[in-house]
C-alpha positions in Angstrom: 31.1 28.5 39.4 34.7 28.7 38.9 36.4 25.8 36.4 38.5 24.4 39.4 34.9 24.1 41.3 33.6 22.2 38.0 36.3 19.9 38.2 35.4 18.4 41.6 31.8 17.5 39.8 32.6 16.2 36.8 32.5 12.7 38.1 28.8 13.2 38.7 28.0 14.9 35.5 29.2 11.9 33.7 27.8 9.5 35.8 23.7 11.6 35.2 24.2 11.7 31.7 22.1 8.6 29.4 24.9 8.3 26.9 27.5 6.0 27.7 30.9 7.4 27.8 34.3 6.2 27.5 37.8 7.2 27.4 40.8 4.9 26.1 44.3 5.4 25.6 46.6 5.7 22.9 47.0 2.2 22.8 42.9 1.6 22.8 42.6 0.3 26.3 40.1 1.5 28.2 40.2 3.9 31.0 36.8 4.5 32.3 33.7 4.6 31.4 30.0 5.9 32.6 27.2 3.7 33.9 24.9 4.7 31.4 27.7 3.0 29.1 27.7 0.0 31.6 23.8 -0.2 31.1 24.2 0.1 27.4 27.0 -3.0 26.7 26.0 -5.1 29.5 29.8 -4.7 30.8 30.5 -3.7 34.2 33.1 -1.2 34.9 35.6 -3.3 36.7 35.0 -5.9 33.5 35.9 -3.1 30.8 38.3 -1.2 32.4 41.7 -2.2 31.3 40.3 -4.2 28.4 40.9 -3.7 24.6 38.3 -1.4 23.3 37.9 -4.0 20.6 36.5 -6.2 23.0 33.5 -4.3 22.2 33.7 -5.3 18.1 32.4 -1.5 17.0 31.5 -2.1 13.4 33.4 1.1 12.4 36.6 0.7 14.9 36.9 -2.9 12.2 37.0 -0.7 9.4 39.0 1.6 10.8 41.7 -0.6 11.9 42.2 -2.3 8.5 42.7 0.8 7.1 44.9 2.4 9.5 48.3 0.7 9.8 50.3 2.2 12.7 47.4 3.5 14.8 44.6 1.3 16.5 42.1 3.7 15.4 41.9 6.6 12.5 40.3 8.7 14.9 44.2 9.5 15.8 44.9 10.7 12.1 41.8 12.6 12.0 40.9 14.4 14.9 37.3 13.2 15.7 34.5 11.2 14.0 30.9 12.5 14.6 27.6 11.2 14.5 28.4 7.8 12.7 26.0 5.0 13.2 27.6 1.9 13.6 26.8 -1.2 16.0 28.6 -2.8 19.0 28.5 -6.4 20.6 27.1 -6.6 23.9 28.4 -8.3 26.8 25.6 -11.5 25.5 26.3 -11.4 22.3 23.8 -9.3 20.8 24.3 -6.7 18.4 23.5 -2.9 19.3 23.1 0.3 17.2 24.3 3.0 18.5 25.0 6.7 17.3 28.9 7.1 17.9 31.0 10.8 18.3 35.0 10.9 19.7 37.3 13.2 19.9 40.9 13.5 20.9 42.0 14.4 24.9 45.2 16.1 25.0 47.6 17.0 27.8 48.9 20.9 28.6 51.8 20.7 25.7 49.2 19.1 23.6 50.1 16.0 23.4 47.4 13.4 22.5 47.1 11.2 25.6 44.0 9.4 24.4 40.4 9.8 23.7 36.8 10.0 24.5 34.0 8.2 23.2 30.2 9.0 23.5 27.6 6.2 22.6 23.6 6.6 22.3 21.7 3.4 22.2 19.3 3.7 19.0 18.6 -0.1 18.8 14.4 0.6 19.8 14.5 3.3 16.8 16.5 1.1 14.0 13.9 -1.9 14.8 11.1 0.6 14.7 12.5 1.7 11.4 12.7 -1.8 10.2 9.4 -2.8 11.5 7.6 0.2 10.1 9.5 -0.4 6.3 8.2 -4.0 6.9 4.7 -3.2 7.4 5.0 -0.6 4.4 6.3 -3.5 1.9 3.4 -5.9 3.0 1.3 -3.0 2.1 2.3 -2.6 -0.8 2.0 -6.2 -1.8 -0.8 -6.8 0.0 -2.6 -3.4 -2.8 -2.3 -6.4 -5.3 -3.3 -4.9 -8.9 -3.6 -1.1 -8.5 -5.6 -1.0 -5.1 -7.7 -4.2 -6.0 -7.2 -7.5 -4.3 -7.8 -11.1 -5.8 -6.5 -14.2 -6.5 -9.7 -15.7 -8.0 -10.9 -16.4 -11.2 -13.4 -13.9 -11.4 -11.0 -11.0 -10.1 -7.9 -12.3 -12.8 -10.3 -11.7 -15.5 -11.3 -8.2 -14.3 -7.2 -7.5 -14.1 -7.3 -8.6 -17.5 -10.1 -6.5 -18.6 -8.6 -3.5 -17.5 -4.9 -4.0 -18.8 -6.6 -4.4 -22.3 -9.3 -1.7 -21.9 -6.8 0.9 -20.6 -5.1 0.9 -24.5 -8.1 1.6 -25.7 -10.0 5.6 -25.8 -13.7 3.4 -26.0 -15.8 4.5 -23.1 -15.5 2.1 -20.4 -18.7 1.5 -18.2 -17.7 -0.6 -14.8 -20.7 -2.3 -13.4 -21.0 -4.1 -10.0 -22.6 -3.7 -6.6 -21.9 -1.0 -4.1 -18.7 -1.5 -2.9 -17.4 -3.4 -5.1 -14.2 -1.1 -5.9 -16.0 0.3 -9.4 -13.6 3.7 -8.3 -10.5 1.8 -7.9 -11.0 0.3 -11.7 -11.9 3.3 -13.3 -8.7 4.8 -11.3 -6.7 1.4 -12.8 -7.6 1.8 -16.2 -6.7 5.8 -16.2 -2.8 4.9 -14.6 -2.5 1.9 -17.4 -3.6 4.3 -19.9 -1.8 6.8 -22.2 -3.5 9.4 -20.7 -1.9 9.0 -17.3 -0.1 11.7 -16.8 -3.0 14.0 -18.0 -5.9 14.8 -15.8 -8.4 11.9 -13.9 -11.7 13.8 -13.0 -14.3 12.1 -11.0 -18.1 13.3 -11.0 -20.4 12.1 -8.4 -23.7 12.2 -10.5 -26.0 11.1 -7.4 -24.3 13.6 -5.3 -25.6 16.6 -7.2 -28.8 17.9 -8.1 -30.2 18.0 -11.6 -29.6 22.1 -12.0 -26.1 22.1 -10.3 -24.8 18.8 -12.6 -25.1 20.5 -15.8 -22.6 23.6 -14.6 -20.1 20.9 -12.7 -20.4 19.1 -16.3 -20.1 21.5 -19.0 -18.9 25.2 -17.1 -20.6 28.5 -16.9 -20.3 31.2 -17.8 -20.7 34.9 -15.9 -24.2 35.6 -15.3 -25.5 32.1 -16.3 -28.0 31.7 -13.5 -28.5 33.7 -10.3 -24.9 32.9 -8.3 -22.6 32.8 -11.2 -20.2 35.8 -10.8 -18.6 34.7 -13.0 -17.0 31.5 -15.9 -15.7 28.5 -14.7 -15.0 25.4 -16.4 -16.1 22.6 -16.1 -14.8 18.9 -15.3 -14.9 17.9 -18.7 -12.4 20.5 -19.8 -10.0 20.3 -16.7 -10.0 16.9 -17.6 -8.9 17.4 -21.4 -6.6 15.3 -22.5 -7.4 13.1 -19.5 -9.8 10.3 -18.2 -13.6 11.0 -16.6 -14.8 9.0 -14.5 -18.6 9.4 -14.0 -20.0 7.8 -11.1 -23.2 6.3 -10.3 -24.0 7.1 -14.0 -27.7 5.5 -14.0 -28.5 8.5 -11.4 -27.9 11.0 -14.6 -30.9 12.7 -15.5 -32.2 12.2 -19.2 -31.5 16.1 -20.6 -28.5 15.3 -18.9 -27.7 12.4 -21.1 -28.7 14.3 -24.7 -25.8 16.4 -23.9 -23.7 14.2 -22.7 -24.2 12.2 -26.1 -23.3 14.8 -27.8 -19.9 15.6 -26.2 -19.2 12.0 -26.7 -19.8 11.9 -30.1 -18.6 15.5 -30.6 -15.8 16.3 -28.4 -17.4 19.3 -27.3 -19.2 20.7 -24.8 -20.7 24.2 -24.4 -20.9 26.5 -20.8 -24.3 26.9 -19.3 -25.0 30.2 -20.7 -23.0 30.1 -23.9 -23.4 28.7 -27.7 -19.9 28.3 -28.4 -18.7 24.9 -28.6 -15.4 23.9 -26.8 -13.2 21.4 -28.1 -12.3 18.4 -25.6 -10.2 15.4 -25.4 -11.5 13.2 -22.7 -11.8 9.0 -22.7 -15.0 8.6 -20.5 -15.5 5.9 -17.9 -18.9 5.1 -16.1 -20.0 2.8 -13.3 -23.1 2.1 -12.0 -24.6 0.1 -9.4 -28.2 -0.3 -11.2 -29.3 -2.2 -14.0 -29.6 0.3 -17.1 -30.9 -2.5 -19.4 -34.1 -2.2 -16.9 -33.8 1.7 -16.9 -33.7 1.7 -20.6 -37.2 -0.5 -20.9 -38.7 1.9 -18.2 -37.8 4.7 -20.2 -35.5 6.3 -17.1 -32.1 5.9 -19.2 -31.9 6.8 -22.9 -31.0 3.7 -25.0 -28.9 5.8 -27.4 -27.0 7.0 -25.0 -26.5 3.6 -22.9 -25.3 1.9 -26.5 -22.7 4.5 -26.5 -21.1 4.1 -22.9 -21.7 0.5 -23.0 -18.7 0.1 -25.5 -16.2 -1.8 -22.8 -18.5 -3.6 -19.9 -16.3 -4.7 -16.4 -18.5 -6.7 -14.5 -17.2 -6.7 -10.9 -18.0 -10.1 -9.0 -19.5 -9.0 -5.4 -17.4 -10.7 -2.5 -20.1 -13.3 -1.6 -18.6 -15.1 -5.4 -14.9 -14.7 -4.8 -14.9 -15.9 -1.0 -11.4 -17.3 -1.7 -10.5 -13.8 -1.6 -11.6 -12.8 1.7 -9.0 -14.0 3.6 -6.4 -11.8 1.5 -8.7 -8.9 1.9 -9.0 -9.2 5.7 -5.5 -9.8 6.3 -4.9 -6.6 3.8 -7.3 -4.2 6.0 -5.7 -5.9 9.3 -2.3 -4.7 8.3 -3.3 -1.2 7.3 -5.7 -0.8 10.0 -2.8 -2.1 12.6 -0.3 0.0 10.9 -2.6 3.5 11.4 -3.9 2.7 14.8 -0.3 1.3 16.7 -2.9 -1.3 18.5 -0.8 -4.4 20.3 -3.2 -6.7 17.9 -1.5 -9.9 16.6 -3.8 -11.1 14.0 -7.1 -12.7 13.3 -8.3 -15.6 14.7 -9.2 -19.2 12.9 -12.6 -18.3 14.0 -12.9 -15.0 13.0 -12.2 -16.1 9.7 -14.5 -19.3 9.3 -17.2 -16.3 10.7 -16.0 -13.5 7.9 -15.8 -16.2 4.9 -19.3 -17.5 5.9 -20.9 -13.6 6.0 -22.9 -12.9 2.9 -21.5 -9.3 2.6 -24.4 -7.6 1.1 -21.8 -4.2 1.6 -19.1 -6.2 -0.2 -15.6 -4.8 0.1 -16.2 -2.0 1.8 -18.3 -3.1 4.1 -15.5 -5.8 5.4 -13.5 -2.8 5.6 -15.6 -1.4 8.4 -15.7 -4.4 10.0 -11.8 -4.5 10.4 -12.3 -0.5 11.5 -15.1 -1.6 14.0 -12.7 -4.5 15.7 -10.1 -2.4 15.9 -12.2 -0.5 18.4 -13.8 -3.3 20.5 -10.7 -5.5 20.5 -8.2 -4.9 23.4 -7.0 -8.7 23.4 -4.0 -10.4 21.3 -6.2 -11.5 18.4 -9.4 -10.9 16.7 -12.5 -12.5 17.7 -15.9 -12.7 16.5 -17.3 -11.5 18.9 -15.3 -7.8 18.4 -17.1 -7.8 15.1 -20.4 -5.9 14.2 -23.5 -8.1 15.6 -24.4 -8.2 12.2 -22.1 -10.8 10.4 -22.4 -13.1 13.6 -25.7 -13.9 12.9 -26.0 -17.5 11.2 -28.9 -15.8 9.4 -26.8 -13.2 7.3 -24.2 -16.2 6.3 -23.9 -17.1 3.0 -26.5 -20.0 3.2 -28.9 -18.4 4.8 -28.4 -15.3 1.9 -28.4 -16.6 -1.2 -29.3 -20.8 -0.8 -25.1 -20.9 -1.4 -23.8 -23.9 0.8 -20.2 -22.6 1.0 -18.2 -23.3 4.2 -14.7 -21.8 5.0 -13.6 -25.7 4.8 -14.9 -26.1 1.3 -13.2 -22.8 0.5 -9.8 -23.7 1.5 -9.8 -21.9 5.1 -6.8 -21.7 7.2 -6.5 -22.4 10.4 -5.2 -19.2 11.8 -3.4 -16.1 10.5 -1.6 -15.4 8.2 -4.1 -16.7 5.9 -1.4 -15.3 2.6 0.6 -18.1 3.9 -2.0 -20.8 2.7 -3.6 -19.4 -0.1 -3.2 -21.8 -3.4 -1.1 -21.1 -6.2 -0.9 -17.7 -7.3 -1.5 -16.5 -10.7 1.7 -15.4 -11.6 3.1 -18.9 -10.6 0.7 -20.5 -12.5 1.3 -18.4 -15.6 5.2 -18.8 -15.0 4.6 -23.2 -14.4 2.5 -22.9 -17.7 5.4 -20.7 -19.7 8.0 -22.9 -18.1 6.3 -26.2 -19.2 5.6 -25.0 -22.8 9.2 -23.5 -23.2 8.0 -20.3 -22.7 5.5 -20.5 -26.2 2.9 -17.9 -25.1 0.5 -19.8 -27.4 0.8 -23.1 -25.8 0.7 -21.7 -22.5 -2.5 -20.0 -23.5 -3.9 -23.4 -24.1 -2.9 -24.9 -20.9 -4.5 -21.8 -19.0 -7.9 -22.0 -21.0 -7.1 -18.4 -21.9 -6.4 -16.2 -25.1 -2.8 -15.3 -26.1 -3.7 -11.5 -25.7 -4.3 -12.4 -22.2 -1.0 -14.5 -21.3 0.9 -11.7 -22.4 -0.9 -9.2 -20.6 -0.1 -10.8 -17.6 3.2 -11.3 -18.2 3.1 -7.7 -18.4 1.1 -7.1 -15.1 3.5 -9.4 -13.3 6.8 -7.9 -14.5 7.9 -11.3 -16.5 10.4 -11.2 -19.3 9.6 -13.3 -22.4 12.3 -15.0 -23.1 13.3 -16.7 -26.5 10.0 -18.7 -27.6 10.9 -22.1 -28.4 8.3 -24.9 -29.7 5.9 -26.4 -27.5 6.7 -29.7 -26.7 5.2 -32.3 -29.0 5.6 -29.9 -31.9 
């Protein structure tokens, strides 16, 4: 096709492409333009044409004028501008982004005669973006205190517990009911900790059997046992220097233990296979979801052994004790669930939440995790009801009541009518530390009193939250 031929078809080009496109003069007034750029203002070609290109108020044309002088546009000193974001004002009066690139048209002698603008509509991708950086900043707020969630009194005092245990190298040994979040404290405690940017190692001790937890322990060396070809360490030195955390502890068995003693009063540990001691450097943190007290009467757990882990106890509350918390966990899960599967879900229903607060949770955390998971499945309406979750928490036999002799209803407990339930949750802890500091002239001391707490602890939230002390003054009265 010659270039005379193409010049007969340019018209139609322009008019198939999806960018809009439009040329001006020198003077900025504009020539013609595309009907993808019609489409994209809201401006019909017979309204543009002729017009000021100001008329559209591009937020880089502004700047480009004040800074210009004699030209209506720097594009005229420069040459071109490509690939600048910047918005426009449609025809209504809403704002646009758009992705912007120009360029100069010149005549045979090369004279500049105007210009020609190209526009792509990104508006769906920047609110996308700003949705997407929305959701990621409620996430992140909604993680609370490194992973773990909870405004009540028996979660601040965890919070606490950690902040304090993680300056300390005294074995910590978190106790609570499966799913709880033992994991996510031991994980706390190792990124409070000095140690945090050495190794965290966790063990599963349930997860292995009695021959293979020695060698995942301790190492091996070549030619130990039938299989080893040859030495590898083991968890306790790759995490030297480090924090190990060693789950469901009360599964360990008891020769186990006497070595395990050993490296704790020690510092060493020695291969399967070998004599030779090995230095190591390791704060140890346990959990278990059994009762080792029990174990140790039975004779199943070593008492020596459980007096030397059992240095920092962290009792974790199960769920059924902190129901105030619930509706900060569901609406937690809701988000990241929402966020992962792109679902058209609004929120959670008053309902569903009078039904989740009422549920005994005998899974605890985790298993109101899977329930969010499992109505993201059977819900395809607006909002969560209680009927898209498991059969299992709908039953007025598995409620609270009917669990535990507990009469706690979602009224009693301060439940909101309908999502979000952040919005009406009572005051948080940080205001009521900063209320209490405020009120006492920021005396830690005083404010200690008026909290019921220890000093050690007001400052450790202060520390937790991010607050500044300022300049202590004398609490009033004094």
């Amino acid at each position: 096709m010659l270039e005379h031929e193409l010049d007969r078809y340019w018209k139609t080009v322009v008019s198939t492409i999806r960018d809009g496109i439009m040329i001006v003069d020198t003077t900025g007034t504009i020539v013609s333009v595309n009907e993808a750029f019609e489409a994209i203002t809201g401006y019909s070609r017979r309204e543009l044409v002729g017009q000021k290109c100001s008329t559209l108020a591009c937020s880089i044309c502004d700047v480009a004028r004040e800074q210009s002088g004699n030209h209506w546009c720097i594009l005229f000193n420069t040459g071109d501008l490509r690939v600048r974001k910047c918005t426009l004002l449609r025809k209504d009066k809403t704002r646009i982004h758009a992705l912007k690139n120009t360029a100069l048209l010149r005549d045979n002698t090369g004279k500049v005669i105007g210009a020609v603008e190209t526009m792509t509509d990104i508006t769906e991708i920047i609110q996308r973006d700003h949705q997407i950086a929305a959701f990621r900043r409620e996430l992140r707020l909604a993680d609370g205190f490194h992973g773990l969630i909870g405004i009540s009194a028996p979660m601040q005092q965890v919070f606490d517990l950690i902040v304090n245990a993680a300056q300390s190298d005294a074995p910590v040994i978190v106790l609570g009911e499966s799913g709880t979040g033992k994991e996510l404290v031991s994980k706390a405690i190792h990124e409070l900790g000095e140690r945090k940017r050495k190794p965290f190692v966790k063990v599963n001790c349930a997860a292995l059997t009695e021959s293979l937890l020695e060698s995942e322990l301790f190492g091996h060396v070549k030619g130990a046992f039938t299989g080893a070809v040859k030495s590898r360490a083991g968890r306790f030195e790759t995490a030297d220097g480090g924090d190990i955390f060693l789950d469901e502890i009360g599964d360990l068995p008891l020769c186990t233990q006497v070595k395990l003693l050993r490296c704790i009063e020690e510092k060493v540990v020695e291969r399967v296979g070998d004599n030779k001691p090995i230095s190591v450097d390791v704060r140890i943190i346990t959990a278990t979801n059994k009762n080792l007290s029990e174990l140790v009467e039975q004779g199943a757990f070593r008492q020596d052994f459980y007096f030397r882990i059992n240095v920092i106890p962290i009792q974790l509350p199960p769920l059924r004790e902190r129901v105030e918390d619930i509706p900060l966990l569901a609406e937690a899960f809701f988000r990241k669930i929402a966020l992962k599967s792109g679902k058209g879900i609004e929120g959670i229903s008053g309902e569903t939440m009078r039904v989740l607060m009422q549920y005994a949770w005998p899974g605890n955390v985790r298993e109101l995790k899977s329930a969010f998971e499992y109505a993201f499945v059977t819900c395809q309406e607006s909002m969560i009801q209680p009927y898209h979750l498991p059969q299992s928490i709908t039953s007025p036999l598995n409620s609270i009541g009917g669990h535990s002799g507990l009469k706690t209803t979602a009224k009693a407990a301060g439940l909101p009518a309908a999502l979000p339930p952040v919005a009406a949750t009572p005051e948080t802890p940080r205001e009521q530390l900063l209320k209490a500091l405020e009120q006492t002239g920021w005396n830690q001391s005083a404010a200690a009193q008026i909290l019921k707490v220890s000093r050690v602890t007001v400052w450790s939230r202060m520390k937790r939250f991010g607050i500044e002390a300022k300049r202590e003054c004398a609490a009033p009265g004094t």
